[in-house]
C-alpha positions as CSV (number, residue, x, y, z in Angstrom):
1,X,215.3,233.9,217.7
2,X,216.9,231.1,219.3
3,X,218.8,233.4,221.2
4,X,216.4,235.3,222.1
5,X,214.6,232.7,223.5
6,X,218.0,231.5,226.2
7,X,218.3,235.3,226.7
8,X,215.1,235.4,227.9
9,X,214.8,231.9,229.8
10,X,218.1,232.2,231.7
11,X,216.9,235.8,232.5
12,X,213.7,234.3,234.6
13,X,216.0,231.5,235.9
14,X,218.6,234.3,237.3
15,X,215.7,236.4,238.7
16,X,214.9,233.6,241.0
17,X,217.8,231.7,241.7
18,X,217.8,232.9,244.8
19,X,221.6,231.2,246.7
20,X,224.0,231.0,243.6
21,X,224.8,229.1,240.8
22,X,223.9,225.3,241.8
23,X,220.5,227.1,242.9
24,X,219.8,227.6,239.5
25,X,219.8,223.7,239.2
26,X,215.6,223.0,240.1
27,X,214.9,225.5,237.4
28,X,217.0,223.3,234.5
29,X,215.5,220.6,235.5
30,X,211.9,222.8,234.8
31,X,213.3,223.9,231.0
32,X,214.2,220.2,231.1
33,X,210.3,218.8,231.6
34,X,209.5,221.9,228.8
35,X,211.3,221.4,226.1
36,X,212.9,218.5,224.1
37,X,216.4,219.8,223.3
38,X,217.3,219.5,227.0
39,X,217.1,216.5,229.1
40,X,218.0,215.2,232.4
41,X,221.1,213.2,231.7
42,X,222.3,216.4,229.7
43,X,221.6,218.8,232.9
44,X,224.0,215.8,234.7
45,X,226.7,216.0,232.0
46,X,226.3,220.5,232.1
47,X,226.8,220.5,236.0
48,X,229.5,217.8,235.9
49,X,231.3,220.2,233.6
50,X,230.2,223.4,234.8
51,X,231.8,222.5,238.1
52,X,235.2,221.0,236.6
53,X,235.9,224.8,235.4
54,X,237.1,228.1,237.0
55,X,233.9,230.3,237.3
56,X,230.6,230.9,238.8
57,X,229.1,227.4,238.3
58,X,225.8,229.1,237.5
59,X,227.3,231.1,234.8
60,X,229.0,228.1,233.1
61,X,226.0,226.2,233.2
62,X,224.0,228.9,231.5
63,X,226.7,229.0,228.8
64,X,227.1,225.5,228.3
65,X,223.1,225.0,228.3
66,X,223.4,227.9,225.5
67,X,226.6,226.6,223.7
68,X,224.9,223.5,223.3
69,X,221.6,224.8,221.8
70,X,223.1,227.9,219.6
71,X,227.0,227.6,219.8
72,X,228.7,230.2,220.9
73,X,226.1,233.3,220.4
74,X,223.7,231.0,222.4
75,X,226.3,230.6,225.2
76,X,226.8,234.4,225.5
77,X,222.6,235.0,225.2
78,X,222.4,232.3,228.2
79,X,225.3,233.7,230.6
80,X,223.9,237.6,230.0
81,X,220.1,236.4,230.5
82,X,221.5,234.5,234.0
83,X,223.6,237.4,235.2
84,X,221.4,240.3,234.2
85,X,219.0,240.7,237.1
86,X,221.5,240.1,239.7
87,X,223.6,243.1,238.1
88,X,220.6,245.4,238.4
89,X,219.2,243.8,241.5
90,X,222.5,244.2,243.3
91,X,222.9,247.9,241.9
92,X,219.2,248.3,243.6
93,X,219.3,246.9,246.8
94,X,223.3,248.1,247.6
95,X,221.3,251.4,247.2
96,X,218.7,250.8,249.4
97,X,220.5,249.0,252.2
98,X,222.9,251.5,252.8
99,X,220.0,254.3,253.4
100,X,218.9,251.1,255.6
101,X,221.7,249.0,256.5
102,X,220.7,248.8,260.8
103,X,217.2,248.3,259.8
104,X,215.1,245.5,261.6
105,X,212.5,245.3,258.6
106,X,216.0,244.5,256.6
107,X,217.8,242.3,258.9
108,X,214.3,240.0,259.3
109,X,214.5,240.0,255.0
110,X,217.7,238.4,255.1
111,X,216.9,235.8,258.2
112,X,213.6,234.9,255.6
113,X,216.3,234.7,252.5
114,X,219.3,232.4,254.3
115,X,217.1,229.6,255.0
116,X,215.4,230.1,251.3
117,X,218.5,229.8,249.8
118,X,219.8,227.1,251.6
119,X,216.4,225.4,250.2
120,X,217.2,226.1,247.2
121,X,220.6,224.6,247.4
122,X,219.9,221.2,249.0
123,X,217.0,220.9,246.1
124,X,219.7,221.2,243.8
125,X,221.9,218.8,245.1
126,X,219.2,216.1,245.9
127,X,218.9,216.4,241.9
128,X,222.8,215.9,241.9
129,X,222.5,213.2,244.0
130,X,219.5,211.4,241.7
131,X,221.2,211.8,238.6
132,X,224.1,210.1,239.6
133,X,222.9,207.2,241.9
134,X,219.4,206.4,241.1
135,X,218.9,204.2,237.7
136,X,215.3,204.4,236.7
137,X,215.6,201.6,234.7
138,X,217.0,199.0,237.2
139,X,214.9,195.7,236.7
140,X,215.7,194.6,240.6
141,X,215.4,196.6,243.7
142,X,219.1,196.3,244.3
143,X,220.1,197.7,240.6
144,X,217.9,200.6,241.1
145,X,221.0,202.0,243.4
146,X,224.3,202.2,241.2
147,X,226.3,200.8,243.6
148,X,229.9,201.7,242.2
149,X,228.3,205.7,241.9
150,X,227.3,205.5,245.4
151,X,231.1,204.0,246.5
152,X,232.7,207.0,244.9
153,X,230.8,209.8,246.3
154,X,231.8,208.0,249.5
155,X,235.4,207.8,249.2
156,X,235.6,211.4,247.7
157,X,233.2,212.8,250.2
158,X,235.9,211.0,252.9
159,X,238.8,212.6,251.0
160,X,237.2,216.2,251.2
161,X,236.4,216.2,254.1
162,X,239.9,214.3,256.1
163,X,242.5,216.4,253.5
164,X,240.6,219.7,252.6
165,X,242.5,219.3,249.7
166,X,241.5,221.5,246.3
167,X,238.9,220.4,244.5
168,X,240.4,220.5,240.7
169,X,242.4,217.4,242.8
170,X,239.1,215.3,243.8
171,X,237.1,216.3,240.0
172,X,240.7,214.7,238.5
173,X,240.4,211.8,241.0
174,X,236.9,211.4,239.8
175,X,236.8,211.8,236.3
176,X,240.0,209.3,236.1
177,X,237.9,206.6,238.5
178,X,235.3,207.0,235.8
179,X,237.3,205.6,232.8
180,X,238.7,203.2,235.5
181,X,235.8,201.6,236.6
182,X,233.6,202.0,233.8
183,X,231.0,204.3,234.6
């Protein structure tokens, strides 16, 4: 049943995760508020992992979400329930649009869908951004801002962007600045 259940949840969440897999991240945080097995610092920990690995970030999520609910059968029910609609929605529309490809009515769809997407997206990372630089629990205005957090976004941010270098190099960088410092 529990299975089931992911199938059926990550099924919805990949009908309308409409711009990829850290789109899907506004609709964890929904299961989050729903259910009791799931929580915020958890969806932190899944997409800090979920992006370390090779993949579709969505689809590692899922089976992590699903791995951590029902081992391993829950991790495939999650990943299938996330990639099924966009496997028959795909097969769909590919069908359509080439009957229609030079259409206006389908040009003006995706113009509408870009900046929906993109909506999606900067949701999601806002969330990213919340989770790992906003305490909740700060008893001063200054300790509501984790200070250190907020550093190392900055210097990797810097890094990214000046030496374009791969990312496996900067989540490394991270993750060892983590023991480091203490976070």
């Amino acid at each position: 049943m529990t299975c089931l259940f992911l199938f059926a949840q990550f099924f919805q969440i990949g009908l309308f995760s409409i711009g990829g897999g850290l789109a899907t991240l506004p609709f964890l945080y929904r299961l989050a508020e729903k259910q009791d097995w799931l929580s915020l610092q958890m969806i932190g920990n899944i997409q800090a992992v979920a992006q370390s690995l090779p993949g579709a970030i969505g689809v590692n999520m899922a089976a992590y979400t699903g791995f951590l609910r029902a081992g391993v059968p829950g991790a495939l029910a999650a990943a299938l329930g996330l990639i099924s609609p966009s496997i028959a929605i795909i097969i769909g529309i590919a069908r359509v649009l080439q009957a229609f490809k030079e259409s206006a009515l389908v040009k003006a769809v995706f113009s509408g869908l870009r900046p929906a997407a993109a909506g999606l997206l900067c949701a999601a990372g806002f969330g990213a951004v919340k989770l790992s630089l906003y305490n909740r629990s700060g008893a001063s205005f200054y300790s509501f801002i984790r200070i250190r957090e907020c550093i190392l976004l900055a210097v990797i941010y810097v890094l990214i962007a000046r030496f374009k270098g791969h990312p496996i190099i900067y989540i490394a960088l991270a993750g060892i600045a983590g023991v480091v410092l203490g976070l």
